[in-house]
PyMOL Python script that loads the backbone (N, CA, C, O; Angstrom):
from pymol import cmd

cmd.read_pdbstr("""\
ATOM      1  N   UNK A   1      50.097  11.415  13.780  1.00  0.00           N
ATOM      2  CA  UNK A   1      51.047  12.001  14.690  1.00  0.00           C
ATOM      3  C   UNK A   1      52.312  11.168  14.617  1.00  0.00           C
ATOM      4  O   UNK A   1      52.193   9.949  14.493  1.00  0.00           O
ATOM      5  N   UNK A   2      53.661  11.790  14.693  1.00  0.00           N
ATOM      6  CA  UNK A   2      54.629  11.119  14.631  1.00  0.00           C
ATOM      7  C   UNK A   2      55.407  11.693  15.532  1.00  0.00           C
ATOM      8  O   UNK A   2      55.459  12.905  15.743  1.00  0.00           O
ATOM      9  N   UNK A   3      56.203  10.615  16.238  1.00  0.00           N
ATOM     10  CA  UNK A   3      57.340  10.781  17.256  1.00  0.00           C
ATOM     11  C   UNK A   3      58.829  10.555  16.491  1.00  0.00           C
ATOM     12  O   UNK A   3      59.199   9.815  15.580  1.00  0.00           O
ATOM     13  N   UNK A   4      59.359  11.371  17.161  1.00  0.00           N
ATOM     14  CA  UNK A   4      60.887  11.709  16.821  1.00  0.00           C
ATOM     15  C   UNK A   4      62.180  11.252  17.537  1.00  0.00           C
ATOM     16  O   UNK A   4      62.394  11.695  18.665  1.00  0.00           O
ATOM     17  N   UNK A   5      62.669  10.777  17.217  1.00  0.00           N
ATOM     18  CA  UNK A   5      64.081  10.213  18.349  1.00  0.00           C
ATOM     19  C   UNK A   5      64.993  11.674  18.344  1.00  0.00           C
ATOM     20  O   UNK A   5      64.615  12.590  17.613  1.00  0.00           O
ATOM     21  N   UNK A   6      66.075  11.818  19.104  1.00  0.00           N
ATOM     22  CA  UNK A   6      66.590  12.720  19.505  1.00  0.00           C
ATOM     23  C   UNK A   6      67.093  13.775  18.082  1.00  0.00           C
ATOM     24  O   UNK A   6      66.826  14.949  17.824  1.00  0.00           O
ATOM     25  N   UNK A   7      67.730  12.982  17.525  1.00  0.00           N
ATOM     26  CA  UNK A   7      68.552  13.048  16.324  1.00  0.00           C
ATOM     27  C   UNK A   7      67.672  13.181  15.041  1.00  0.00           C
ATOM     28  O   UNK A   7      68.177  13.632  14.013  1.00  0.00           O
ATOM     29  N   UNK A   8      66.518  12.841  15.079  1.00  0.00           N
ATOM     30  CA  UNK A   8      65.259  13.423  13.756  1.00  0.00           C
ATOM     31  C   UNK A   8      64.800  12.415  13.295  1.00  0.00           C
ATOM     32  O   UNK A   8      63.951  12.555  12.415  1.00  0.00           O
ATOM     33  N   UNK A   9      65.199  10.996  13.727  1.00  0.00           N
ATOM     34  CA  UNK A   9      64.362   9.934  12.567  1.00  0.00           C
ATOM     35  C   UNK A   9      63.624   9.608  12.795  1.00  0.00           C
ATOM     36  O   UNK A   9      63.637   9.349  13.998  1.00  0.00           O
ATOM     37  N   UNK A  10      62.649   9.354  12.292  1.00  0.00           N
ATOM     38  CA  UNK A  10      60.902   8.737  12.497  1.00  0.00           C
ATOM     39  C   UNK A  10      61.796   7.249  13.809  1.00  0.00           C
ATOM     40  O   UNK A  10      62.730   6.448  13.797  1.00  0.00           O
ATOM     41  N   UNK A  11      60.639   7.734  14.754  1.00  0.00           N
ATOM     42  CA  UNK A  11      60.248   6.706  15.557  1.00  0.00           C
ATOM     43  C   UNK A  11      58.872   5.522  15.342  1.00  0.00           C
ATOM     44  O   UNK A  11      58.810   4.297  15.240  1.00  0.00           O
ATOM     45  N   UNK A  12      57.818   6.708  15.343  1.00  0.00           N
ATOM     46  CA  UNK A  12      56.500   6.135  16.055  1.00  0.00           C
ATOM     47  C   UNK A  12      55.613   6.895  15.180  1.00  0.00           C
ATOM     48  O   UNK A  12      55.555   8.107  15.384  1.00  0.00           O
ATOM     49  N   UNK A  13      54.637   6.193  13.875  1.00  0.00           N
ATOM     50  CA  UNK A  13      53.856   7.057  13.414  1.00  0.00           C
ATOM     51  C   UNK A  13      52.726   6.754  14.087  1.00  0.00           C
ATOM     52  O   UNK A  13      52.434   5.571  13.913  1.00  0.00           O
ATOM     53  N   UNK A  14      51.727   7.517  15.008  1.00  0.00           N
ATOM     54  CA  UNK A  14      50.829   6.980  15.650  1.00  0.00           C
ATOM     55  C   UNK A  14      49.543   7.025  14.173  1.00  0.00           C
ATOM     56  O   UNK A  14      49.416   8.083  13.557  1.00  0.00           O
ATOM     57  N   UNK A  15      48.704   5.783  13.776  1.00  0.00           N
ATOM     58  CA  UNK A  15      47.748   6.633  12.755  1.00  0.00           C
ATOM     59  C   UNK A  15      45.805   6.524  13.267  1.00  0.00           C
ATOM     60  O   UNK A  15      44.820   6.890  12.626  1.00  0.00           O
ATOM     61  N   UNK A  16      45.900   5.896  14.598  1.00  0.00           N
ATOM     62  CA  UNK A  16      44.423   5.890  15.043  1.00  0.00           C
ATOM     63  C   UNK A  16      44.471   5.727  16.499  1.00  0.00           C
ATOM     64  O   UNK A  16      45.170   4.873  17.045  1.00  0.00           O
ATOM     65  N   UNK A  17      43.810   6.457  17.045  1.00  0.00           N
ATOM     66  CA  UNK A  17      43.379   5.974  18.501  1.00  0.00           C
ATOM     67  C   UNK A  17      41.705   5.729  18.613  1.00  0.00           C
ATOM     68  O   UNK A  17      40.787   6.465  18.252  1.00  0.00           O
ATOM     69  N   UNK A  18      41.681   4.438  19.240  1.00  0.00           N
ATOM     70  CA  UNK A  18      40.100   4.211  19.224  1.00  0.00           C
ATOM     71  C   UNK A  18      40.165   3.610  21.161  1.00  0.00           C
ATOM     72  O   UNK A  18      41.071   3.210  21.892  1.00  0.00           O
ATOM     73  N   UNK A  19      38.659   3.852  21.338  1.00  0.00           N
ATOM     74  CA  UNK A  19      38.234   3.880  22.571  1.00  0.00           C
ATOM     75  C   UNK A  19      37.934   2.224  22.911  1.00  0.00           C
ATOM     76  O   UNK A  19      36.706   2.298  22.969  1.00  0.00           O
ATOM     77  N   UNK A  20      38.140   1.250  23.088  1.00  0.00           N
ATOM     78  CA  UNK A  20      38.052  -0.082  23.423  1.00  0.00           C
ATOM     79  C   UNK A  20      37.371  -0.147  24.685  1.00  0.00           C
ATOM     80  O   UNK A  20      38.018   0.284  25.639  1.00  0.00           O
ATOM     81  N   UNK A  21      36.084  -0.636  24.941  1.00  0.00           N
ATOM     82  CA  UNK A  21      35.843  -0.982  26.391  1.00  0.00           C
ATOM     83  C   UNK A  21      36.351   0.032  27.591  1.00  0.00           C
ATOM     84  O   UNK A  21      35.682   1.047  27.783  1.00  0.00           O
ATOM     85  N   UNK A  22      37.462  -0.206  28.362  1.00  0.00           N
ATOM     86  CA  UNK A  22      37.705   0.594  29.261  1.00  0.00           C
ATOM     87  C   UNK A  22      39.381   0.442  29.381  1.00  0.00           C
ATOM     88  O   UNK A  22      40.009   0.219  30.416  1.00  0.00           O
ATOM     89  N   UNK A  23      40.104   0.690  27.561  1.00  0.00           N
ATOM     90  CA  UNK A  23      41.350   1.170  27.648  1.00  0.00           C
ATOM     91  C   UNK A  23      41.282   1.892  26.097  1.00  0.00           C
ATOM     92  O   UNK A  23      40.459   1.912  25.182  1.00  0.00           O
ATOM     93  N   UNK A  24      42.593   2.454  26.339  1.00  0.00           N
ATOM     94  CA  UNK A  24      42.341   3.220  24.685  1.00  0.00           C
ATOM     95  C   UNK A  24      43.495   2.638  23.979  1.00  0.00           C
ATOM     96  O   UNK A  24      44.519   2.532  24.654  1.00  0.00           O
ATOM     97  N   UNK A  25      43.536   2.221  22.694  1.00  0.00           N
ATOM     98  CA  UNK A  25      43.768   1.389  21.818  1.00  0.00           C
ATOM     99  C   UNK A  25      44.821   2.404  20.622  1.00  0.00           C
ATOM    100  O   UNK A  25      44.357   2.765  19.540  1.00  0.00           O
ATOM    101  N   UNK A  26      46.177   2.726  21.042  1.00  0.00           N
ATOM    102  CA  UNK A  26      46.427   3.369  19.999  1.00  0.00           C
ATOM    103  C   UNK A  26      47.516   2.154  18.710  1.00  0.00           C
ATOM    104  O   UNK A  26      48.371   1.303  18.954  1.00  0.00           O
ATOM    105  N   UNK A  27      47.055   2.540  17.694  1.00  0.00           N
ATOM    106  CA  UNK A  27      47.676   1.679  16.391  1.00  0.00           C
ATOM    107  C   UNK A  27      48.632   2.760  15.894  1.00  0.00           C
ATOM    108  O   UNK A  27      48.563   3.954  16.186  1.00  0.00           O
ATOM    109  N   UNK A  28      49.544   2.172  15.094  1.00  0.00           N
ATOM    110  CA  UNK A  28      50.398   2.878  14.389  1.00  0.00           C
ATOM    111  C   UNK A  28      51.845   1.786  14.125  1.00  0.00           C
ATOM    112  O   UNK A  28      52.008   0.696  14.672  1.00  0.00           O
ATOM    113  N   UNK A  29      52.908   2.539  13.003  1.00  0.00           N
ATOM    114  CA  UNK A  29      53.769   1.665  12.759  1.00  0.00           C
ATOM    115  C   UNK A  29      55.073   2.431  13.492  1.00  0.00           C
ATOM    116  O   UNK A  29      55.259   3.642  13.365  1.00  0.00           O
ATOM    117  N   UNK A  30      56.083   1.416  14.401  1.00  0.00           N
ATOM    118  CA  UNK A  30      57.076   1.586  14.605  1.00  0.00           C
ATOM    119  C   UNK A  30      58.429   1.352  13.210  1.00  0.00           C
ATOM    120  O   UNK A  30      58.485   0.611  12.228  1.00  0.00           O
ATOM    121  N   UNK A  31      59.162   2.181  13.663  1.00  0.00           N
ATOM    122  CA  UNK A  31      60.188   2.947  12.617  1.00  0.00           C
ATOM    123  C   UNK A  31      59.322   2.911  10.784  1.00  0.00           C
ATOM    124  O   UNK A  31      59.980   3.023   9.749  1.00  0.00           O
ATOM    125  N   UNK A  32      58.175   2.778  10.813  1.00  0.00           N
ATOM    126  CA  UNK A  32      58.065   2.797   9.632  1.00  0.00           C
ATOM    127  C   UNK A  32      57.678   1.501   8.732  1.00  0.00           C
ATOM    128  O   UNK A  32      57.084   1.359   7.663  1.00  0.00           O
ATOM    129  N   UNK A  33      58.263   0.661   9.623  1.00  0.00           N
ATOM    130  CA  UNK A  33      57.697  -0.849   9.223  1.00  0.00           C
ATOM    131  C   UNK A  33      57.033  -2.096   9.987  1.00  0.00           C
ATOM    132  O   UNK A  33      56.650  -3.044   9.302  1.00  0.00           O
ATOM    133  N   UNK A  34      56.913  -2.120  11.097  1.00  0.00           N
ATOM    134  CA  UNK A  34      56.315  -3.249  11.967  1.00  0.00           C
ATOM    135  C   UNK A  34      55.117  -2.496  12.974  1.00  0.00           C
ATOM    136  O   UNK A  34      55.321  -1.644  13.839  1.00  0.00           O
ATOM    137  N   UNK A  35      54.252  -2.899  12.699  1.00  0.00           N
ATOM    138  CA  UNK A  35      52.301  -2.287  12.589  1.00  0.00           C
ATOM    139  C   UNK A  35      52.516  -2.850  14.280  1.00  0.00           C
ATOM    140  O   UNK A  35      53.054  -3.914  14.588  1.00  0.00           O
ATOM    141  N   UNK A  36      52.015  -1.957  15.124  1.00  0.00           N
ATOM    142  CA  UNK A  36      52.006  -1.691  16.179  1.00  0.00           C
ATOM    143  C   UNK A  36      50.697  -1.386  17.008  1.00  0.00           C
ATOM    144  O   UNK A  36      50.235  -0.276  16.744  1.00  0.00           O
ATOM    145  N   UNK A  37      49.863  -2.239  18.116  1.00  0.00           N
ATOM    146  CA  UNK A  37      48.985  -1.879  18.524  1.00  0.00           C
ATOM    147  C   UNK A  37      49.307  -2.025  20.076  1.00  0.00           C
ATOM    148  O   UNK A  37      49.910  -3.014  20.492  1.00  0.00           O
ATOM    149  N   UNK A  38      48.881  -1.001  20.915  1.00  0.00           N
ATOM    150  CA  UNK A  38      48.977  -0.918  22.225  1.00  0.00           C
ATOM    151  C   UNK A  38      47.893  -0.344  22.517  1.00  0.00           C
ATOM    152  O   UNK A  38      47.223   0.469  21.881  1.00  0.00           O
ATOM    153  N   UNK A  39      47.688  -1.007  23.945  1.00  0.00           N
ATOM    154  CA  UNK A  39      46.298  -0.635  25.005  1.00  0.00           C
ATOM    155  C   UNK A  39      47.192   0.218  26.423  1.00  0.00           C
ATOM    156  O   UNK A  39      48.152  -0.093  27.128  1.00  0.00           O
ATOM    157  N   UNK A  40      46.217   1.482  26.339  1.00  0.00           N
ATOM    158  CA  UNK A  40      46.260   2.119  27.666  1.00  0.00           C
ATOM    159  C   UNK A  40      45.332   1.614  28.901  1.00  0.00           C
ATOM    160  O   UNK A  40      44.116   1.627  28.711  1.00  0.00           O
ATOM    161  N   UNK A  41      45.805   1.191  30.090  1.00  0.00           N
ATOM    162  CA  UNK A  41      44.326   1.011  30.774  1.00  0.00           C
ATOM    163  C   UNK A  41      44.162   2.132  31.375  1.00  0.00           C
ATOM    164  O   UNK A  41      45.070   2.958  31.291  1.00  0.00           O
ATOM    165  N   UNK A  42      42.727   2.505  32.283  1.00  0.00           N
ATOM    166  CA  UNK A  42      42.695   3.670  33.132  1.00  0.00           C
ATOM    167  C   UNK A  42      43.867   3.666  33.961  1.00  0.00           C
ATOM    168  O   UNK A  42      44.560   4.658  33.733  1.00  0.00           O
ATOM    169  N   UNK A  43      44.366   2.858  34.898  1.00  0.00           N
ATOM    170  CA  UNK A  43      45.554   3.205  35.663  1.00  0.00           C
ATOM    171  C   UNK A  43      46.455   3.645  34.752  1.00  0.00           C
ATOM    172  O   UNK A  43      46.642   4.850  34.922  1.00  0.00           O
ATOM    173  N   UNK A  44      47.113   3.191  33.837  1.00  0.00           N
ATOM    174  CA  UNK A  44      48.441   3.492  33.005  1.00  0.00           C
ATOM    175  C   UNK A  44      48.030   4.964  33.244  1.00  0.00           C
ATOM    176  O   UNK A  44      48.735   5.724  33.907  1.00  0.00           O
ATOM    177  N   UNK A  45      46.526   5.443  32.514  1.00  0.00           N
ATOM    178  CA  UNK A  45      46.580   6.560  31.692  1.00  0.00           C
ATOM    179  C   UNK A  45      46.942   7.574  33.341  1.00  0.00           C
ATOM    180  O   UNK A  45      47.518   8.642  33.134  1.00  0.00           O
ATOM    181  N   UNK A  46      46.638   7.259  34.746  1.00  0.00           N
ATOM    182  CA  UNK A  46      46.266   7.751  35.565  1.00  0.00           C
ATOM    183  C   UNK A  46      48.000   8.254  36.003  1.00  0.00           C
ATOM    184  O   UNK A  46      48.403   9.377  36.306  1.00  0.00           O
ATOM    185  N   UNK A  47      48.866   6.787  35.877  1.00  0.00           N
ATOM    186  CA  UNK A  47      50.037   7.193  36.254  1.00  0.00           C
ATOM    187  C   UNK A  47      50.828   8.358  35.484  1.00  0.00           C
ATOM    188  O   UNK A  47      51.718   9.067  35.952  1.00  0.00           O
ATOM    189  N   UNK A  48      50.167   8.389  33.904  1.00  0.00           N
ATOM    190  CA  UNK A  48      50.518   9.039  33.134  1.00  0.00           C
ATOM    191  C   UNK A  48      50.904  10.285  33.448  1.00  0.00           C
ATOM    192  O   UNK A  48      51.925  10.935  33.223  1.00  0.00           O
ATOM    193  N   UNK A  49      49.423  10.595  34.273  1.00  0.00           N
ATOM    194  CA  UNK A  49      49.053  12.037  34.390  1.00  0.00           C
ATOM    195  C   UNK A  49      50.472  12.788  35.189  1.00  0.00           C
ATOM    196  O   UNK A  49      51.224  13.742  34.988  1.00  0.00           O
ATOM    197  N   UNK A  50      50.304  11.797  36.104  1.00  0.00           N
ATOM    198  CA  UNK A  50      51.475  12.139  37.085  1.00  0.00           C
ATOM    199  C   UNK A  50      52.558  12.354  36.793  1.00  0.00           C
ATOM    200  O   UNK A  50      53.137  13.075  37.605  1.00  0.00           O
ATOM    201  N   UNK A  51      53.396  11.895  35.567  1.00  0.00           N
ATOM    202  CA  UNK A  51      54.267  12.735  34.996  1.00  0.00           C
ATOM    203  C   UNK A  51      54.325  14.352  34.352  1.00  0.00           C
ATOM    204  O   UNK A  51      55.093  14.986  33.628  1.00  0.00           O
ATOM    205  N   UNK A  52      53.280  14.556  34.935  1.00  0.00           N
ATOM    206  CA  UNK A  52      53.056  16.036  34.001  1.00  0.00           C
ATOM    207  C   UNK A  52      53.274  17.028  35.382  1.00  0.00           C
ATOM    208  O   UNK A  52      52.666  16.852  36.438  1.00  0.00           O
ATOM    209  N   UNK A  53      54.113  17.929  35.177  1.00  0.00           N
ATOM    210  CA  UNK A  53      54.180  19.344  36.098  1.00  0.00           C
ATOM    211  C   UNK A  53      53.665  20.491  35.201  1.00  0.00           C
ATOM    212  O   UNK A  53      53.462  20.503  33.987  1.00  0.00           O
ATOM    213  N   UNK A  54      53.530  21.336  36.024  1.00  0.00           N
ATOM    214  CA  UNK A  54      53.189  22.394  35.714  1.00  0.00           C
ATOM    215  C   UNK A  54      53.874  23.286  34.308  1.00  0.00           C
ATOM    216  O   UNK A  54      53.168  23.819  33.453  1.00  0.00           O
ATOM    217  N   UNK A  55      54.978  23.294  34.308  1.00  0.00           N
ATOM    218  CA  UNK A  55      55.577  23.754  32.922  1.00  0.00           C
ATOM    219  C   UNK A  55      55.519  23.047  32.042  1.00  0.00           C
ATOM    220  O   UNK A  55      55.676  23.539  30.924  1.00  0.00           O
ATOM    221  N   UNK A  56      55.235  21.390  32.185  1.00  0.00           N
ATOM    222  CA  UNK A  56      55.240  20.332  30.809  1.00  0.00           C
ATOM    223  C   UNK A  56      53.826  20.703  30.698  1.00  0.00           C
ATOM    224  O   UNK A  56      53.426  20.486  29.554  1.00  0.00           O
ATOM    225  N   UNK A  57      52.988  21.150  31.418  1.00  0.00           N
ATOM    226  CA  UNK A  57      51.663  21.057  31.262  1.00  0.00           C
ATOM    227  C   UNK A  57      51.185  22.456  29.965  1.00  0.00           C
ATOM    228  O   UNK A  57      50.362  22.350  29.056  1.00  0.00           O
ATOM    229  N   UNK A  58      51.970  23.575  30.296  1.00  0.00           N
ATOM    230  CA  UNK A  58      52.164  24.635  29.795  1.00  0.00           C
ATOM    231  C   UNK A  58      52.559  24.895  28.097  1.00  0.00           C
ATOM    232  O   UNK A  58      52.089  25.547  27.164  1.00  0.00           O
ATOM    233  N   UNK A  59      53.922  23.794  28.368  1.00  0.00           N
ATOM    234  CA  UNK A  59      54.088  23.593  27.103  1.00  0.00           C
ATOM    235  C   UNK A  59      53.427  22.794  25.867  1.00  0.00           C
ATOM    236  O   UNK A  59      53.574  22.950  24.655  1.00  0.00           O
ATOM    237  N   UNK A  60      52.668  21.909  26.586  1.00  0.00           N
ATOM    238  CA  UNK A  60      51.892  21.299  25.631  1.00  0.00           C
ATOM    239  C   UNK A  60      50.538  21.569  25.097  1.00  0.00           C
ATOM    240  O   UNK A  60      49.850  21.009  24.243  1.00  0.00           O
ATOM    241  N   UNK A  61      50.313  22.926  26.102  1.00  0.00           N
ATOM    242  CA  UNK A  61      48.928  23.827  25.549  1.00  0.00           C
ATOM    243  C   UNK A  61      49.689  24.975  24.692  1.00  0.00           C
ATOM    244  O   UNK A  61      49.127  25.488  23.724  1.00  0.00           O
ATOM    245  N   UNK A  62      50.897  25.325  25.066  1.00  0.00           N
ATOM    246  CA  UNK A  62      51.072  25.816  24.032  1.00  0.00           C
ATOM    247  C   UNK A  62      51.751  25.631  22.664  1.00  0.00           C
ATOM    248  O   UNK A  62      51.959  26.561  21.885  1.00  0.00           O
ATOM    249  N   UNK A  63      52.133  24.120  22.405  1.00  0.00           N
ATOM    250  CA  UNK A  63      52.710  23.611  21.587  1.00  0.00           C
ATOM    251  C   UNK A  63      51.806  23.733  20.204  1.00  0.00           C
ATOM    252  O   UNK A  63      52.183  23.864  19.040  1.00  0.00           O
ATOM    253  N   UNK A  64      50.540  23.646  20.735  1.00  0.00           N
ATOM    254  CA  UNK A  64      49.186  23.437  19.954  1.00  0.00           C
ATOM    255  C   UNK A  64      49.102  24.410  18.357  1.00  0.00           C
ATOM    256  O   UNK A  64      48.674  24.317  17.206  1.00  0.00           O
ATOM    257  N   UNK A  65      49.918  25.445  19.364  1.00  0.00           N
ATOM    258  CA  UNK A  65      49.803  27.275  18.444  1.00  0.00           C
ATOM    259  C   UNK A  65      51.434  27.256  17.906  1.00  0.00           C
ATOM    260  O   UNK A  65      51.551  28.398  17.461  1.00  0.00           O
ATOM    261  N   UNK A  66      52.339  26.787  17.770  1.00  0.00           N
ATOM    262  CA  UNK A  66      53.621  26.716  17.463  1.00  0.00           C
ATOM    263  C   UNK A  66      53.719  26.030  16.384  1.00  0.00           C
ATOM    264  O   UNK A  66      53.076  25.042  16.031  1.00  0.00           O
ATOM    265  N   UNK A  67      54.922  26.842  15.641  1.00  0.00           N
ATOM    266  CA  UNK A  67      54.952  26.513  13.969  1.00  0.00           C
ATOM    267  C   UNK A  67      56.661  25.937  14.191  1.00  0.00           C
ATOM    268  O   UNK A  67      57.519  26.617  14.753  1.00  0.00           O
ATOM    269  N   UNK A  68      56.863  24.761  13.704  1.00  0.00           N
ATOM    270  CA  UNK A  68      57.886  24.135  13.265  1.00  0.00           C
ATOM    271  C   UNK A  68      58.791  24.233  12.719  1.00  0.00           C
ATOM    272  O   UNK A  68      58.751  23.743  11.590  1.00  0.00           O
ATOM    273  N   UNK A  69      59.954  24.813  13.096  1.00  0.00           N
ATOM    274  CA  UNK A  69      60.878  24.954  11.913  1.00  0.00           C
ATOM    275  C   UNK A  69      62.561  24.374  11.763  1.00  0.00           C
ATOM    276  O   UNK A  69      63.325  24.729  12.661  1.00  0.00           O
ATOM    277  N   UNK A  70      62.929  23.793  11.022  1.00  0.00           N
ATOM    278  CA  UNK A  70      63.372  22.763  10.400  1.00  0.00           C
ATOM    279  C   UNK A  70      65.082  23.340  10.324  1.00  0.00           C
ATOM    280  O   UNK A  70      65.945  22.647   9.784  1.00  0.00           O
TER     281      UNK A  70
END
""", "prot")
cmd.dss("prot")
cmd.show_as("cartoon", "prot")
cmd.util.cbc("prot")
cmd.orient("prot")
């Protein structure tokens, strides 16, 4: 999975998420060159949630079925 800055350039290639004990562990390289590991704990993931309304919620079930175009 890769994240995008506003303007199109690789941000964030995420390339594994693994389950650690009781946070989740995602790896990946920022801009492409410096290897990156971060831990979610349950709270983070909890506050997370709370950024989500109802239309972000919408869009990201339906993002799932949406084709990309360039």
């Amino acid at each position: 999975m890769k994240l995008f800055t506003p303007d199109g350039s690789e941000l964030l290639e995420v390339s594994r998420l693994e389950w650690n004990g009781q946070a989740l562990v995602v790896k990946g390289m920022i801009m492409g060159t410096m290897p990156m590991t971060a831990a979610i704990r349950p709270a983070e993931a909890r506050r997370g949630l709370r950024l989500l309304n109802l239309g972000v919620f919408l869009f990201l079930v339906t993002v799932l079925f949406r084709w990309w175009k360039k």
